[in-house]
C-alpha positions in Angstrom: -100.5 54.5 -135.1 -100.5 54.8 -131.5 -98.9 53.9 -128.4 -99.0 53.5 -124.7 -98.4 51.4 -121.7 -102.3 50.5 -120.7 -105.2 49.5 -123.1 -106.5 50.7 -125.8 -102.6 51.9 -126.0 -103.6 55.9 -127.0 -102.0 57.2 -124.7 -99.8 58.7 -127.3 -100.2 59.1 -131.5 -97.4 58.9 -134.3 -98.0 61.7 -136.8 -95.2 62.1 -138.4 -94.5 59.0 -140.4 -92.7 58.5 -143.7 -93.1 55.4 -145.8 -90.5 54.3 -148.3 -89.2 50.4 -149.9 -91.6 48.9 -147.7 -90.6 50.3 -144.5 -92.3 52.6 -142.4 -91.1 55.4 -140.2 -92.6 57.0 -137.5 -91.0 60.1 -135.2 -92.7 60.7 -132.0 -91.1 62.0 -128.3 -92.2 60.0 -125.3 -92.5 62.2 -121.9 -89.5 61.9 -119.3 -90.8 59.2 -116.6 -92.6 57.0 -119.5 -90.3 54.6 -118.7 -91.5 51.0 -119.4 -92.9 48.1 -121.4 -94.9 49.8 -124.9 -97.4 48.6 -126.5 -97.6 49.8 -130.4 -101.4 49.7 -131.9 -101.1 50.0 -135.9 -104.6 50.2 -137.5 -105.5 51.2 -141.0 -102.2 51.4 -142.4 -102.5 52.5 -146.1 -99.8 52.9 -148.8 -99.6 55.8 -150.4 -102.3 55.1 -153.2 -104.5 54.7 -150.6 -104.4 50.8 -150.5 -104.5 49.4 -147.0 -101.2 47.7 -146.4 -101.6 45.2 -143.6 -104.0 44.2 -141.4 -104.6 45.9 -137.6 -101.4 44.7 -135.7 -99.5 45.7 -132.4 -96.0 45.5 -131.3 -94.4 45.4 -127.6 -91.3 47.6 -127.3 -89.1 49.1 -124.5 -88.7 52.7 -123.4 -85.8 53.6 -121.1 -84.7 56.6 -120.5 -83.4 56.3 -117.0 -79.7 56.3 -116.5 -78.2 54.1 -113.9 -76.7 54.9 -110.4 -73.4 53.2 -108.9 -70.9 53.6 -106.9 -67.2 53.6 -106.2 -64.4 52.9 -103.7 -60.5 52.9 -103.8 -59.4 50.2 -102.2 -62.3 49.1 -100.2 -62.2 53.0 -98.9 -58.6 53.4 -97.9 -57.3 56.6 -96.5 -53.8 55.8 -97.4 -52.0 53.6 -100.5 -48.1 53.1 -101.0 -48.7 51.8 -104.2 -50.4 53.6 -107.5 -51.7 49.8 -108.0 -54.9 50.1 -106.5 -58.0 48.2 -106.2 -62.0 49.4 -107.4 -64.8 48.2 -106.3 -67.8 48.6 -108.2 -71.8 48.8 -107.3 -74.2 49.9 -110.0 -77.8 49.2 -111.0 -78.8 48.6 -114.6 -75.5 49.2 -115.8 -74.0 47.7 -119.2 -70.6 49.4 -119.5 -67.9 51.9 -117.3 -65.5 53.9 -118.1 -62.9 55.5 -115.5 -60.7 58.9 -115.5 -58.1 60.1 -113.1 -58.4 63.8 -113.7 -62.5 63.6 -115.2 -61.2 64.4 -118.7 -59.5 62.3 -120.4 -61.4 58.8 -120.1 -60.4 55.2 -120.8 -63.0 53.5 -124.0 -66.1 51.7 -122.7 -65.6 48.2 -121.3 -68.0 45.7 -119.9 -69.6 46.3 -116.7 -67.9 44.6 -113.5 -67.7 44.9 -109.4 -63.9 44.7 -109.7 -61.1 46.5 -111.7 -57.0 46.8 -111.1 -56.0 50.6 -111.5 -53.0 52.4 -111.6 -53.4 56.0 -110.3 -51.7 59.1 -111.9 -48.0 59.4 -110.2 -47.1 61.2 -107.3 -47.7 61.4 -104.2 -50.6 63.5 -102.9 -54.3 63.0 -103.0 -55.9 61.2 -105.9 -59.3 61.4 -107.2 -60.6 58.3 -110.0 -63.4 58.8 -111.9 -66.6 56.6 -113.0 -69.6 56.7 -115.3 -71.7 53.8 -116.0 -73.7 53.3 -118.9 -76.9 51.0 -119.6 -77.8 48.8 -122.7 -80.1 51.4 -123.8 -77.0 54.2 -124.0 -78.1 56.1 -120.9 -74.7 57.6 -119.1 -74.8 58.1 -115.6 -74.0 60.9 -113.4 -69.9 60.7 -112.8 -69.6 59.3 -109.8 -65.6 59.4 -107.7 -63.7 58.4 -104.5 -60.2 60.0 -103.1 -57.3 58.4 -101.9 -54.1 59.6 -100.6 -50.7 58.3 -102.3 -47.5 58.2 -99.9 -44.9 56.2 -101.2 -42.4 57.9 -98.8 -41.0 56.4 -95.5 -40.8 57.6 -92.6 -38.1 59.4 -90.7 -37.0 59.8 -87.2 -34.1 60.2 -84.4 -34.3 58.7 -81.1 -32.2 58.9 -77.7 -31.5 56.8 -74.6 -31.9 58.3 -71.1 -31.8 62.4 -72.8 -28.4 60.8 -75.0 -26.5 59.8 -71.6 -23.4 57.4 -72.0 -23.6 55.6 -69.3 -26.6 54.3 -66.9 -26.7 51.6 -63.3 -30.0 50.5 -64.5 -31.7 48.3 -67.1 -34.8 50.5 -67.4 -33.7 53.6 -69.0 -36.2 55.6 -71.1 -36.4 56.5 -75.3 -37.5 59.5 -76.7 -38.4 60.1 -80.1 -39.1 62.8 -82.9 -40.2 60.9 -85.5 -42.3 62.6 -88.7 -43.9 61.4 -92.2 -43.4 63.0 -95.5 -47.6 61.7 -95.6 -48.6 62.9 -98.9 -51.7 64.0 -97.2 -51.2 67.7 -98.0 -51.9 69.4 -95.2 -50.4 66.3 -93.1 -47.1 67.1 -94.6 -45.5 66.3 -91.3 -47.9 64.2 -89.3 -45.9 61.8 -86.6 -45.8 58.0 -88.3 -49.1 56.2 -86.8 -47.0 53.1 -85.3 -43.1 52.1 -83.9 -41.7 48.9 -83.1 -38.7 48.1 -80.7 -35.7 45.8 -80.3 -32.6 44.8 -78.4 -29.5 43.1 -79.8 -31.1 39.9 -80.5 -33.6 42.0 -83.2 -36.7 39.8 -81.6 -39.2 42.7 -82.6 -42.3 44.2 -80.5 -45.6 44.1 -81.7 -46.4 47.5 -83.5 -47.9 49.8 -81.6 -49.0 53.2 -81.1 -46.4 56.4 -81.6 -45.8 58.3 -78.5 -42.6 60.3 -78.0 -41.1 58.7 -75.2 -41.4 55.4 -73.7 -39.9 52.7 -71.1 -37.9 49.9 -72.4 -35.6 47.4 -70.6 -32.3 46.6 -71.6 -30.8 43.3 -72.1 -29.2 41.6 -69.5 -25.5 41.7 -68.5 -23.2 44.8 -68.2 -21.8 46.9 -71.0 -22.6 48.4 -74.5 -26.2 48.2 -75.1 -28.1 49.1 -78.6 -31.2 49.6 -78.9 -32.9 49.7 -82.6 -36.4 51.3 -83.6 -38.5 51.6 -86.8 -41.7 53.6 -87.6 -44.5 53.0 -89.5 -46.8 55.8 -91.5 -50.8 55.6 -91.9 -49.8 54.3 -95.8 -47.6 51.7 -94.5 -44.1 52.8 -95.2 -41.7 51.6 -92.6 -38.7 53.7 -91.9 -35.0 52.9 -92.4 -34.1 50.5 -88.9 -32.7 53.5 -86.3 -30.4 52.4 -83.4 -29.2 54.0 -79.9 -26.6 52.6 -77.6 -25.4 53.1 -74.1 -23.5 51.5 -71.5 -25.2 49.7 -68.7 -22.5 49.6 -65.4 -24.0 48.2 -62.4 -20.9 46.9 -60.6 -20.2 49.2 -57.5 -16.4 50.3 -57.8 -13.9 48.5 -55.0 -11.1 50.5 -52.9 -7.9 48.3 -51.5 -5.6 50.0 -49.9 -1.9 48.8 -50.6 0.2 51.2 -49.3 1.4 51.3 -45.8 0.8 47.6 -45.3 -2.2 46.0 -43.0 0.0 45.3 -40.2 1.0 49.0 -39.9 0.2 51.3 -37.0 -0.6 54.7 -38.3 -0.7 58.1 -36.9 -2.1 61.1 -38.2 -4.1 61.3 -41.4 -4.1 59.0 -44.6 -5.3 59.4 -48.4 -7.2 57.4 -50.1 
């Protein structure tokens, strides 16, 4: 018996065969890169008293011994996640099956091969690492293939002040200072500033987010007296903080001086307090 990919299929021989209730066997080792369609020439065959058993026949078969390649992303490639309830997106060629791991030993049991799968990373914040292998029909396993993410299900916290902490002020522009920081899981980030802020008066009409800086102009509300003015921050994973507020008092009236006392009609001499 031989077999091979190209005519007269001899490219390789089966030596080692074994014949028993009608069934042979044959053992034979095909060279890595042999991958492909085989075609299986059987001439001659002979039972074991010598009498030929069937006539000259071939047979088509598959070799495969190429495992396939994939990839994997958290979250469509997130940096940050609030939530252990994440989202992977799968890309693999010639796969079957996948498995997944969050620490690369202990894995979940084979399941059906899909783009998409709901996962729920270990707990705690801090980075996290999941784990893929993919597996063709033929039982090839594939390299392990992974993707980080950080986990940072922490808000935010801050102070903020109105003109240095001043009580009063004659003008509706005044200016806010912050120092905000984020627990950020991110490690080394421990206490990176929170990414955005967002601003309001009285009436709790909020700004668009924007950008963190540590000071900025705002504009009070109209009218004399106590103003408050509220804040809230924002980190990379999308924890808002707790809502933070400031006040002050806005006097712009100019103080008034009448003099009661000697009357208008009096003629004074010599000096007077006022």
């Amino acid at each position: 018996m031989t077999f091979g990919k190209m005519s007269p299929y001899s490219e390789h021989t089966i030596t080692e065969t074994s014949y028993s209730a009608d069934t042979w066997v044959g053992t034979f080792t095909i060279s890595t890169g042999y991958d492909g369609e085989q075609h299986l020439s059987i001439s001659g065959a002979k039972n074991p008293a010598g009498s030929i058993m069937l006539p000259d026949t071939s047979h088509i078969f598959i070799v495969d011994t190429t495992p396939p390649s994939g990839s994997l992303s958290i979250n469509g490639g997130a940096t940050y996640t609030n939530s252990q309830s994440v989202t992977l997106t799968l890309s693999a060629e010639d796969a079957a099956q996948m498995h997944f791991s969050n620490d690369d030993v202990s894995w979940t049991s084979w399941e059906s091969y899909a783009t998409s799968k709901s996962w729920t990373l270990s707990s705690g914040d801090g980075k996290k690492t999941v784990y893929v292998e993919f597996k063709d029909s033929t039982g090839n396993v594939s390299k392990t293939h992974s993707d980080t993410i950080i986990l940072d299900t922490t808000s935010p916290t801050g102070t903020f002040s109105i003109n240095s902490g001043g009580d009063y002020t004659n003008s509706r522009s005044v200016t806010l200072t912050f120092n905000a920081s984020s627990s950020s899981a991110s490690l080394s980030l421990a206490n990176a500033s929170p990414s955005l802020m967002r601003f309001s008066n009285e009436d709790f009409v909020w700004t668009d987010w924007e950008s963190y800086a540590t000071s900025r102009s705002w504009t009070l509300s109209s009218e004399d007296g106590k103003k408050t003015v509220y804040v809230e921050f924002k980190d990379p994973a999308g924890n808002v903080s707790k809502t933070y507020s400031g006040s002050i008092i806005l006097h712009r009236t100019p103080p008034t001086v009448a003099i009661t006392s000697p009357c208008a009609e009096s003629c004074l001499k010599g000096e007077v307090a006022v």
